[in-house]
N, C-alpha and C positions, 0 to 999 in steps of 0.2 A: 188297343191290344196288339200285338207283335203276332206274326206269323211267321213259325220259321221253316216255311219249305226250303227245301234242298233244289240245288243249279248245281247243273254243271259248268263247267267255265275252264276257261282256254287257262293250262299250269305257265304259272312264272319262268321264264328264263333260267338256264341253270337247272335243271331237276333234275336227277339221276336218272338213268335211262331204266333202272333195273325196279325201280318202287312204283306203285299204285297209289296213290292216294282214292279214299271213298269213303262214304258216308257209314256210320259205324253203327252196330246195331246190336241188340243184347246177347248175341253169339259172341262178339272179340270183347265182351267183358275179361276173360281169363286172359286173355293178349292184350287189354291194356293195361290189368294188374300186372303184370312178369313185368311192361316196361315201366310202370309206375316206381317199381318196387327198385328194378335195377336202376332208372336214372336218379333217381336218389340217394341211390348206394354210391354210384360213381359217380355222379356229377358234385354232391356236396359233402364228401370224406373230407373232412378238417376245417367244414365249415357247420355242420351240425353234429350234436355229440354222437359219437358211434356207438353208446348204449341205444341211441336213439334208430339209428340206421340200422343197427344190428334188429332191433326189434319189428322190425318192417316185415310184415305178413303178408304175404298173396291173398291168402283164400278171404282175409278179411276186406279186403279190396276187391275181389272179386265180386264180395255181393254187395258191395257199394259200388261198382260200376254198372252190375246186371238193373240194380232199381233206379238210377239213374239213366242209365239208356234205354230201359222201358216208359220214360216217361216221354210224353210229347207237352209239346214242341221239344227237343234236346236238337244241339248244334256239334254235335261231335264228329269229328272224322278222323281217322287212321291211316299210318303209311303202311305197306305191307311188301315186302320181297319177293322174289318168283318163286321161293320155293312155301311162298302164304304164311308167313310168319309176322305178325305185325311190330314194326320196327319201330315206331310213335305215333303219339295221339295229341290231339287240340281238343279241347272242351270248352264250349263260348254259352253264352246266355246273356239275360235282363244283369245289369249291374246287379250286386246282392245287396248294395248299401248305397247312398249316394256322399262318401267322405270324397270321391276324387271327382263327384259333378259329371258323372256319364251315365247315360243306358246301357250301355252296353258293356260285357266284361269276359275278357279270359280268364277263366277260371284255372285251368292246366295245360300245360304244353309239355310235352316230356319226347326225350328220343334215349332210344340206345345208344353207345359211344358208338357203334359201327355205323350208325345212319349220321352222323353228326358231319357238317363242313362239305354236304352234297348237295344242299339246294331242298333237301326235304324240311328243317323245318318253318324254312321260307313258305314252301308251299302249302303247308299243316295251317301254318295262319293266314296265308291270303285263302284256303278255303273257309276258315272261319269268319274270316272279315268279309267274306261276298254273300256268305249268308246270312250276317246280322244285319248286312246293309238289303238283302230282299228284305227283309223281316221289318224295315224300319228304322234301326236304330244308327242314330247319327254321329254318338260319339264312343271312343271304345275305352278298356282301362285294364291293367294287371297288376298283381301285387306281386314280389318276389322277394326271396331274401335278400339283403342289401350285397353281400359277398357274391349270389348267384354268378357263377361264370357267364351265362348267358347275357347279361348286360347289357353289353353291347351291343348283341344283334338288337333290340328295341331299340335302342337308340339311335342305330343305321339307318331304321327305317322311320324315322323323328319322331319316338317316343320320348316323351318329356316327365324328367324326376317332380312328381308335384304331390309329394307327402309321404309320412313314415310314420311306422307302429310298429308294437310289438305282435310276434307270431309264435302264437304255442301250440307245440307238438309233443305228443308222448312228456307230457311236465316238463319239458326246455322253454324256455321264452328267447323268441328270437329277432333280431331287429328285422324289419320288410322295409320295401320302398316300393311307393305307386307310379305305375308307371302310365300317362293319358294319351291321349291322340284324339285333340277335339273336333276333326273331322276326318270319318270314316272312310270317304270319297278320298279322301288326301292319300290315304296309308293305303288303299288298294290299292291304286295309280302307283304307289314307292315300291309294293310289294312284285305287282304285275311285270 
């Protein structure tokens, strides 16, 4: 069984000087629905239908993020600005399937475009990754839509394409791709 207490740990190289990064708890439910909602809206305009986008609801997100961060063990953390506005979030756990062969899995990464190309959501996942690595788990894995802009950044950090499905949202079907990292220890060390 996994245990996922919370560490603090020395942030990555590069992190904006102006963000917090901390562990998130069922208060910035409604701050991580606004970013859930937004970086959806703007990160994937012409890559999922904007009936689809368009129909992206806070308050139902809200109470999916409030029963979700009231659960323990959760791995979640938030960037937040000085003026306490939370800018993104990372959400990690138990793999929910084993189609890519790991324990361990991000489930959400999301940022505002204003926090984006500062080093926060570098540090969003090396806090995630130094928590599933207390907790146990050895290997990590994400799924994304295959267009996702974000790509790249996994793959900088030697995330490797190892499968694809379909992902449906609001009645769209959309192509994903998995992305692994069979050892844990490796990708902190790339992240750090």
């Amino acid at each position: 069984m996994y245990s996922m207490a919370t560490i603090s740990a020395t942030p990555p190289k590069n992190i904006s000087g102006d963000m917090t990064v901390r562990h998130a708890d069922p208060g910035d439910a409604r701050g991580i629905a606004e970013v859930h909602v937004c970086s959806w809206r703007t990160s994937y305009r012409g890559i999922v239908p904007d009936a689809r986008l368009d129909a992206l609801d806070v308050e139902s997100r809200v109470l999916f993020w409030k029963t979700t961060l009231m659960r323990t063990p959760n791995c979640c953390f938030v960037s937040v600005n000085d003026n306490g506005v939370i800018t993104g979030f990372v959400s990690a756990g138990p793999a929910q399937n084993d189609e890519l062969g790991t324990d361990g899995e991000i489930y959400a990464i999301y940022l505002v475009e204003s926090a984006k190309k500062q080093g926060i959501g570098r540090r969003l996942l090396y806090e995630a990754v130094l928590c599933l690595r207390k907790a146990g788990f050895r290997s990590l894995s994400l799924w994304l839509l295959r267009e996702n802009p974000a790509r790249g950044f996994y793959e900088r950090f030697g995330g490797r394409i190892m499968g694809e499905k379909s992902y449906v949202t609001g009645g769209f079907t959309l192509p994903a791709i998995g992305c692994k990292w069979d050892d844990i220890e490796a990708l902190s060390r790339a992240l750090a």
